[in-house]
N, C-alpha and C positions, 0 to 999 in steps of 0.2 A: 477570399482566395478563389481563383478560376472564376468570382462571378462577370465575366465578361462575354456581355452579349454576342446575337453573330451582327454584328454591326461597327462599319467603322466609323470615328469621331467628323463631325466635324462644327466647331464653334461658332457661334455668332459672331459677328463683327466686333461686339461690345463682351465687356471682361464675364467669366461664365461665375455663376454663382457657387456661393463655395456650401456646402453642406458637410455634416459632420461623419470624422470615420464609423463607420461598422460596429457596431459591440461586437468583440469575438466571445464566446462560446467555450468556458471553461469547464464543463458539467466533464467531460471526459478525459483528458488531460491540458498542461499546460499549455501549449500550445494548437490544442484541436480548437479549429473554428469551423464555426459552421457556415462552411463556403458557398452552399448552393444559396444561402439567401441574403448573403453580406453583398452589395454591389462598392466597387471603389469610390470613395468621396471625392469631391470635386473641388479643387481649389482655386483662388482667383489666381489668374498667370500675371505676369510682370503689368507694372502698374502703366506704363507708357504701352499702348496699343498702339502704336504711330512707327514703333521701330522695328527694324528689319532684324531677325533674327540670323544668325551668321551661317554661313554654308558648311554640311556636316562633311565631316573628315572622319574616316575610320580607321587610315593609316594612323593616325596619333593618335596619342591616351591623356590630354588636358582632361581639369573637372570637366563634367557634363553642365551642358546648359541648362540655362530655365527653357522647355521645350514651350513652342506656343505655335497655334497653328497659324497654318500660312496665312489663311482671313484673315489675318489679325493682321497684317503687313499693311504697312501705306500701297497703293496704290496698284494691289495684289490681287487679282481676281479669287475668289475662291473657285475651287475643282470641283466640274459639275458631276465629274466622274465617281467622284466620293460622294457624293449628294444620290446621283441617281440611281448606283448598283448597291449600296450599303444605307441601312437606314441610319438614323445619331445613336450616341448609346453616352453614358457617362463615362467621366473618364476620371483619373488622379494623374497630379502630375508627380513624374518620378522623385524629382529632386526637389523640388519648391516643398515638398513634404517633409523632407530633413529639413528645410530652413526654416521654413514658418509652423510647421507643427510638428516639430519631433516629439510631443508625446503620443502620435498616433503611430508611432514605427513601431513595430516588436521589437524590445530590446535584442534579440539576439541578430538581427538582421544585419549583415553584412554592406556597407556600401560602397567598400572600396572593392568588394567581389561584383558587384553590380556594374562598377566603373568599367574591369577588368573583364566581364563580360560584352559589353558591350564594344569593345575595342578588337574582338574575335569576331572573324566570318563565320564561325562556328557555332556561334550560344547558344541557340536555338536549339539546334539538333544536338546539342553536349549537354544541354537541361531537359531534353525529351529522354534521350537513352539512359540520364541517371534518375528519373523518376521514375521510370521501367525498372530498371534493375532497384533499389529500394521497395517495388510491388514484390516483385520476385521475393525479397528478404522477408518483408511482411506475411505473405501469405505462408512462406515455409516455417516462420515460427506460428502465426495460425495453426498451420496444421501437428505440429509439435503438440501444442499447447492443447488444441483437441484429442486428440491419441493419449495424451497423458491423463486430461479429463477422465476418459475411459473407461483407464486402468487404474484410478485414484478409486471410483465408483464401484467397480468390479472390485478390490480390493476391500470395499466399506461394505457393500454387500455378502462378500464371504466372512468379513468376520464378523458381521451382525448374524449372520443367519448361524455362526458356530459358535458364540456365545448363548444365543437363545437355545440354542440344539441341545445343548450341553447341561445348562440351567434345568430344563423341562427332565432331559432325561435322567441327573442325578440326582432328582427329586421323587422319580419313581424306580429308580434301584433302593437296593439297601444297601446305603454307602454311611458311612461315619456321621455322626450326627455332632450334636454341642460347637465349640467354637468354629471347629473345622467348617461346618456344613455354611457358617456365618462368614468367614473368611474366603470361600471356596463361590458363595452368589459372590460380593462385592467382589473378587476378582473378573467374574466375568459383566458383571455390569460398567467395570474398568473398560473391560474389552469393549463394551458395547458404546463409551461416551469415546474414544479413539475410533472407531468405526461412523458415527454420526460427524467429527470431526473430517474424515476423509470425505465425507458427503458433501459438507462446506464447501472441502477444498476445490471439491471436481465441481459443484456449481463456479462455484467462481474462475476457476481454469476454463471454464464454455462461455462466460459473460465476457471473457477478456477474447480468447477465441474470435468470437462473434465479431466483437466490438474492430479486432482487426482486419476481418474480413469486409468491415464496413467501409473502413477507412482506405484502402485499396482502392475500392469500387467506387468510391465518393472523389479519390485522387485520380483515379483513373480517366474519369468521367470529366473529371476540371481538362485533367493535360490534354484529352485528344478534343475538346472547345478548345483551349487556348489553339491547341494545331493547325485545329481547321481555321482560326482567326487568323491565324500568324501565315498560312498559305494564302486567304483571300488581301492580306496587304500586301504580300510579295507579288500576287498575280496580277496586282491594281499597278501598282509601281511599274513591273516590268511591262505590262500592255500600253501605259503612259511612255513608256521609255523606245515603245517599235513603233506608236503613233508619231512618236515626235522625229524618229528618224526617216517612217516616210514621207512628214508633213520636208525635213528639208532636200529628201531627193526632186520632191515635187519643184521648190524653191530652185533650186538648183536644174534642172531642166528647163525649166520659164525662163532663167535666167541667160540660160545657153541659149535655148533663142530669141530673146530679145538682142543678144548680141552677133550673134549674125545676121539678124534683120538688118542691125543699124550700117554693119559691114555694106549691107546689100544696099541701104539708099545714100551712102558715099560713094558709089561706085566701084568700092574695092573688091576683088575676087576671091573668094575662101580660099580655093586651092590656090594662088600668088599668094596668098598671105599668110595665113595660116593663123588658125585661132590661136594658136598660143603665143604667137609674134605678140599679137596686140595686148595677152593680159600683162598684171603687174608681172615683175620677176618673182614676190614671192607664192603668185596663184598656183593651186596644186590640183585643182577640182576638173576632172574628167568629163567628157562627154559621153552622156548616153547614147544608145542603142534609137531610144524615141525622138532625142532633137536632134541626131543625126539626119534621120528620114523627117522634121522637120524642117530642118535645113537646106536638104534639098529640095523639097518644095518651095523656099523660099527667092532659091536662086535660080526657080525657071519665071518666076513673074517680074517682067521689067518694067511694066505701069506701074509711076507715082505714085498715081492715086491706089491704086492695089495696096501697095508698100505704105502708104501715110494708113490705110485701114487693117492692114494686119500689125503696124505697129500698136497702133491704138488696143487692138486685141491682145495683143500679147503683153501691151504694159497693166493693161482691166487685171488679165491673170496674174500678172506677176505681182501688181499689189494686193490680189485676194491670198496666194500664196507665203506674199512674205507676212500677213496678218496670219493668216492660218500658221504660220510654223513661229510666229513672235506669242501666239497665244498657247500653243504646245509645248513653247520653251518656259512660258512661265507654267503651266500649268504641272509641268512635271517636275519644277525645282518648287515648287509649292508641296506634291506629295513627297518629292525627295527630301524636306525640310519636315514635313509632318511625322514622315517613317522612321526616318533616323534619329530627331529629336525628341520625340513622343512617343509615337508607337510601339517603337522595339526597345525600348528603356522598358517602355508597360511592362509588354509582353515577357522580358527577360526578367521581371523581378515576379511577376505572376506566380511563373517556372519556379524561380528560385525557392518562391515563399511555399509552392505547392511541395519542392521536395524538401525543404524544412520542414513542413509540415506532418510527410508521410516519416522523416528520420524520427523527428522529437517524438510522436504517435507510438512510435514500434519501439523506441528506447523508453519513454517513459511505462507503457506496459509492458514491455520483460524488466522494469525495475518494480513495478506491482507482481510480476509474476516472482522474484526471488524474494519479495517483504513476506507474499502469502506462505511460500517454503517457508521462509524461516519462522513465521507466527505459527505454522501447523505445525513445526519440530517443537518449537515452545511450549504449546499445548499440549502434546503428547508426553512432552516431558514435565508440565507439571501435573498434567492428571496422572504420570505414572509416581510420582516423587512431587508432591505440592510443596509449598513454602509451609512453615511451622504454624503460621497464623491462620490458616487456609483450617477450617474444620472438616471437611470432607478429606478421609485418609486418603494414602496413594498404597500402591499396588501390595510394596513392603508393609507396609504399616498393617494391611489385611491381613497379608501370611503372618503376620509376628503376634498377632491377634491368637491363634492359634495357641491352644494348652493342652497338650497330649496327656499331661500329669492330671489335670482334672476331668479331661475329657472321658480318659480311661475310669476316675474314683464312680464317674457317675455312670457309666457302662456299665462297671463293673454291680454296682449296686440295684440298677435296672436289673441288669442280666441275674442275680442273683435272687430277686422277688419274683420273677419269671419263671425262673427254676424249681422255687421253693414251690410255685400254687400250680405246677404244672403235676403233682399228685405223683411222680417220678421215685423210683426209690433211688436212698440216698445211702451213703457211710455215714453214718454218726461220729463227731468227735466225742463227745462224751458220754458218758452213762454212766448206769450202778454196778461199784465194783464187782454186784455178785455175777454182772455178765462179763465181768472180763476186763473192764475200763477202770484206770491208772487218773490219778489226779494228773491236771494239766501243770504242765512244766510253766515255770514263769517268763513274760518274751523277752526277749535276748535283743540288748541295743546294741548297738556297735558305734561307738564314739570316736569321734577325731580327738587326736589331741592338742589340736588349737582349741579346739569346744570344751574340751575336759578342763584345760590349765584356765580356762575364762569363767569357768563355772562359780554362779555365787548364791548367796540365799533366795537371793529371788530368782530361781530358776523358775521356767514354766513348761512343764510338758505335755502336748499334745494327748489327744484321745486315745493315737496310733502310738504311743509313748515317745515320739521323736521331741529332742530338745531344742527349743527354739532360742535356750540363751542367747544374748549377743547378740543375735541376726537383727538385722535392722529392716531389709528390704522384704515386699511380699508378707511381713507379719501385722497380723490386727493390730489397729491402733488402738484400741483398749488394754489390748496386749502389753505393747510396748509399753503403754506409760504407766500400767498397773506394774513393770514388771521393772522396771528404771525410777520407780516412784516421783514422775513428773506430771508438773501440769500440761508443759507441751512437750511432744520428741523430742529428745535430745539432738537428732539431725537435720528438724527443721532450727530449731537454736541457733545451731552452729553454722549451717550455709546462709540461712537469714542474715548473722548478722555480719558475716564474710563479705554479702552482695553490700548489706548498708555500710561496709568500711571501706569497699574497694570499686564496687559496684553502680553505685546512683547515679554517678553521673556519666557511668558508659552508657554509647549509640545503640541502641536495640538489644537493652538489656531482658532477658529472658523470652526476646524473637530470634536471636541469633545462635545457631546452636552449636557449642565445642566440638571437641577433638573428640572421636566416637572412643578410641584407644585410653585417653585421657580418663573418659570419663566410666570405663567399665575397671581401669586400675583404682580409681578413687572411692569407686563403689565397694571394690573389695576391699580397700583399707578399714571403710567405713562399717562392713560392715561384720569383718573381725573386730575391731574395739574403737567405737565412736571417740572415746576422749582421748584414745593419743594420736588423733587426725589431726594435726597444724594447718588448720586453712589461711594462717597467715604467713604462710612461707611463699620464696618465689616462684615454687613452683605451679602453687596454684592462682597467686593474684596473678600471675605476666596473662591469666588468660580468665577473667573471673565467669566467661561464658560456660566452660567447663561445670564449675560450682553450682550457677542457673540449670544447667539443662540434668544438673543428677539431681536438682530439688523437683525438679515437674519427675523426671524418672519415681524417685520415690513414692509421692502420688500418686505416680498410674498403676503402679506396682499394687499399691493397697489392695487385699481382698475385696473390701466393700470400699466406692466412691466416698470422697470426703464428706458429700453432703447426700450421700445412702441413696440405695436405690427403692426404698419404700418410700422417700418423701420426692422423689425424683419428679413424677405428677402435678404432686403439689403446688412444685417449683416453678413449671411451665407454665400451669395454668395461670399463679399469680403472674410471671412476667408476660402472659397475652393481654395482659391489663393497659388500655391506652391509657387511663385515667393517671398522673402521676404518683400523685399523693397514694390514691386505692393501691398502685402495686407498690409504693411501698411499705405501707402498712401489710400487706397481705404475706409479703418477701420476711417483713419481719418476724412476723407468726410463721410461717414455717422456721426461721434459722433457729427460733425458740423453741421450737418440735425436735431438734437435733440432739442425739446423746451429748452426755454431760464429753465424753472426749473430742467427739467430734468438734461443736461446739468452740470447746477451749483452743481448739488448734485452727479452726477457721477464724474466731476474733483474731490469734496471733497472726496468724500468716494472713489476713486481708487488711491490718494493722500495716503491715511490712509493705503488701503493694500499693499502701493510698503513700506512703512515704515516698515508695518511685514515683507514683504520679505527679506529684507535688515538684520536679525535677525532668519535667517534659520539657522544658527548653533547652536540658541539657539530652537528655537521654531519649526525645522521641518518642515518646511511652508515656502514653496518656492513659486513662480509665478505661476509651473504650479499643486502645489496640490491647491491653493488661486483659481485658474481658476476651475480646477473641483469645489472644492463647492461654486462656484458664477455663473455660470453658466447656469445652469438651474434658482438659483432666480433672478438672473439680466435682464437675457429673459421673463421670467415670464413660470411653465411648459406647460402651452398654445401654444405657439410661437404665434398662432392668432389669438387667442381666443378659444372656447369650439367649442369641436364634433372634425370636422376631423384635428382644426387647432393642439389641443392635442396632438393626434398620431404625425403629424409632427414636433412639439417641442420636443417629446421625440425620433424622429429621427436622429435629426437635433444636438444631444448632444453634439456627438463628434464637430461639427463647432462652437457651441456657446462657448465650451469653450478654441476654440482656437483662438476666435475672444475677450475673454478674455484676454487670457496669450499675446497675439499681443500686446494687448492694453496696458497691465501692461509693457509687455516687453520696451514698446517707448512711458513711460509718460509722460518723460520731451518731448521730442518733441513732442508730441501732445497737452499737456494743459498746459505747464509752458512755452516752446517758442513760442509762439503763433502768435509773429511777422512772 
């Protein structure tokens, strides 16, 4: 595109050699090439060099010819005029390029717009002002696109510098400590991967920037070459075209006086006769000003011989004249056949391609400019809310981390050892009645009566005397099943086998997660009296993702992680094991380190997901997508509890869940051969 020299064509005699199109240059968009170094490929012109190419017409719009330069004519001189003010330069022919090598056109290239141009006294200057106006367009979204850079930057900078501000400084207040203090960093470290994202964006918003300011100055730079090309063949043409008209005034003067000479040695009188008596009737051509006054020098010499020697003179000029204007006649329908057929075909398709080039450029980046928008809303929005399978929490998932019930049990017990050895005098609860002190009253429960009418032998009451009958969620799993006399939950029982009746063969079963309303009603049913919960009613199969996403709830609920946070270590360290077989021997001796409950209910429920695995052609749910979302709740997202144990369970992702997929990988041999 634009590579056209400052030189114009002109051919050998013989057919030009054909070379191959250009590579264009896809590194930046579709259609960006890189025009300063592509020159146009040369093609062979019509096979017969002998024939005369036909005279161009610009009133009518037939196909365009095969153009081929005037050289190339039978018995057509070439124009020395194009030889001696232009050096050669290559060329393409417009149209032989659709016919014999249509896979080097751009598909998107128009050739009936090309036709249509070339049939206009206009093209030229109507493809200059709309590559101008397209600069105009491009550089305004440039500078858009810059200014937005900015303030994408300035925006990623203030909220990095207020996320860290924040971090540092309620680290050295005395602000709430325990989960709080755990939830309250990864919110702003939230803040802080949204702010390095805005960083992204605005590098990339200045690359594209850039990139269109390039392409302006590179378009620019082609159109005012072609310009300057496209004036020196108008100025060649039209300087051909006032040669040729005073080669035939000249013509035309000689002419006039050789015919008054010949009046003058007839003896006939100009003024009796009068030059126009004797031309044809249809002669229309004037006398000059100069064979007037040669004329009458003609008609004061009445010597023969005078007159036989100015004939002979004037007929020497008049055939130097009438050669001189038969070779300015061809000379100038040779460039007029070269211009019209060749050259401004070039030239007009040049333009065209140049401002294709600069539309497709500035649409196809502001269609990267609205991909990048919407990938950086993407991202914001799944760092703020990730997929379930995703281990790294999202913003909610932080705050919900939060336990103000324990955060306070353990304040309170701090603050109360601090009290105690701070030497402080106290009130006494108790003492000897001789000072005055009353035996303690016994403590006072206050029961619901759904907990009262559910109450059974096996109750279990807490330390703080609260009764935990019934309840199912948030209570120790020793608990439970010492206190429901089972080997596993009764709630993992029943959703397990809910998923394997209705469940196995749904799409993204236990990735996809129910109806939040759904599944905090089903919790309460659950966990007023697990046995008269019907998970085989319609209202729980019509959506079995429900049922899934309250069996990981319960899970995460547990006090202590299924598989403890004292063996938590252990875990990781076996799964940094590359060796196969070592991690899983090593995976194995820890799951055999696990309480007798814990134990029971991991055999049952990774029993349960080698059963979905087995049904990944139906369900998608293989070992190691089952391993990402178990992973973190099998661990518990602590690894070791609250504060720094947090940060290192969400380090530790990637090994938990490959101390997972291990495990699922070789279940029979770890809990079914057990010999």
């Amino acid at each position: 595109m634009f590579a056209i020299p400052g030189a114009l064509p002109t051919a050998p005699p013989t057919t030009a050699p054909q070379t191959t199109d250009p590579v264009y240059s896809h590194s930046s968009y579709p259609l960006h090439r890189n025009m300063s170094s592509a020159s146009p490929s040369q093609h062979s012109l019509d096979s017969d060099p002998n024939s005369v190419p036909p005279a161009p017409s610009k009133s009518s719009s037939p196909p365009l010819v095969i153009p081929r330069l005037s050289s190339e004519s039978a018995n057509t001189p070439s124009s020395s005029k194009w030889q001696d003010d232009i050096s050669p330069m290559e060329r393409r022919d417009t149209v032989s390029t659709l016919l014999h090598d249509s896979t080097s056109i751009v598909e998107s290239f128009d050739e009936s717009i090309l036709r249509a141009l070339c049939d206009l006294d206009c093209g030229v200057p109507l493809l200059l002002d709309r590559i101008k106006q397209s600069m105009v367009s491009c550089r305004e979204a440039s500078v858009f696109l810059k200014k937005r850079a900015v303030l994408e930057e300035e925006y990623g900078k203030s909220m990095q510098k207020l996320a860290r501000t924040t971090s540092d400084v309620y680290s050295m207040n005395d602000g709430k400590a325990g989960t709080f203090v755990t939830a309250w960093q990864s919110s702003m470290r939230i803040h802080e991967v949204i702010a390095e994202n805005r960083f992204r964006f605005a590098q990339r918003l200045s690359d594209i920037s850039e990139e269109l300011v390039n392409l302006a100055k590179h378009v620019d730079k082609g159109r005012k070459e072609t310009k300057d090309l496209a004036t020196r063949y108008e100025r060649a043409l039209t300087d051909s075209e006032i040669a040729l008209e005073k080669a035939k005034l000249r013509h035309d003067a000689t002419a006039e006086e050789l015919e008054r000479l010949l009046l003058q040695k007839e003896g006939e009188s100009y003024k009796e006769t009068g030059v126009q008596g004797v031309r044809s009737p249809g002669a229309k051509r004037a006398i000059g000003k100069a064979a007037l006054a040669k004329g009458g020098l003609l008609l004061k010499g009445k010597n023969p011989a005078n007159l036989q020697r100015q004939e002979d003179d004037v007929r020497m000029r008049m055939s130097t004249a009438s050669t001189a204007m038969s070779k300015a006649i061809q000379e100038t329908q040779a460039m007029r056949q070269e211009y019209f057929n060749f050259q401004l075909p070039r030239i007009l398709r040049n333009l065209k391609e140049g401002a294709d080039e600069i539309d497709n450029g500035l649409q196809y980046h502001l269609g990267r400019y609205a991909f990048l928008f919407e990938s950086l809303l993407h991202t914001d929005g799944t760092t703020l809310a990730p997929m379930e399978q995703d281990s790294t929490p999202g913003l909610r998932a932080a705050i919900e981390v939060i336990d103000n019930r324990a955060d306070f049990k353990i304040y309170m017990q701090n603050y109360a050892v601090a009290h105690a050895s701070s030497g402080q005098k106290v009130l006494r609860r108790e003492g000897p009645w001789q000072e005055g002190f009353v035996a303690p009253l016994p403590p006072h429960v206050i029961e619901k009566p759904a907990q009262v009418a559910s109450h059974s032998q096996n109750s279990v009451v807490d330390s703080q005397g609260n009764d935990k009958a019934g309840l199912t969620f948030g209570v120790d799993l020793a608990e439970q099943m010492t206190r429901d006399s089972v080997d596993v939950p009764l709630i993992m029982l029943k959703c397990c086998e809910a998923i394997e009746k209705w469940g196995l063969e749904s799409k993204g079963i236990y990735r996809l997660s129910g109806t939040h309303s759904k599944i905090q009603k089903l919790k309460e049913l659950l966990d007023r009296d697990v046995g008269s919960v019907d998970l085989d009613s319609a209202e729980w199969t019509s959506d079995i993702n429900n049922v899934a996403s309250l069996m990981k709830l319960w899970l995460r609920e547990l006090p202590e992680p299924l598989l403890t946070h004292s063996l938590h270590q252990g875990f990781i360290e076996a799964a940094k094991i590359e060796l196969d077989r070592m991690r899983h021997i090593r995976l194995h001796e820890r799951v055999n380190d696990l309480p007798d409950a814990n134990y029971a209910t991991l055999k049952y429920f990774l029993g349960h997901l080698h059963k979905i695995s087995l049904h990944e052609a139906e369900n998608q749910m293989g070992i190691s997508n089952l391993a990402i979302v178990f992973g973190p709740t099998l661990f518990g997202i602590g690894g070791g509890g609250a504060g720094v144990g947090a940060v290192n369970g969400m380090a530790d992702a990637t090994w938990q869940n490959k101390a997972i997929e291990t495990i699922l990988e070789h279940y029979a041999d770890i809990f079914v051969d057990e010999s």
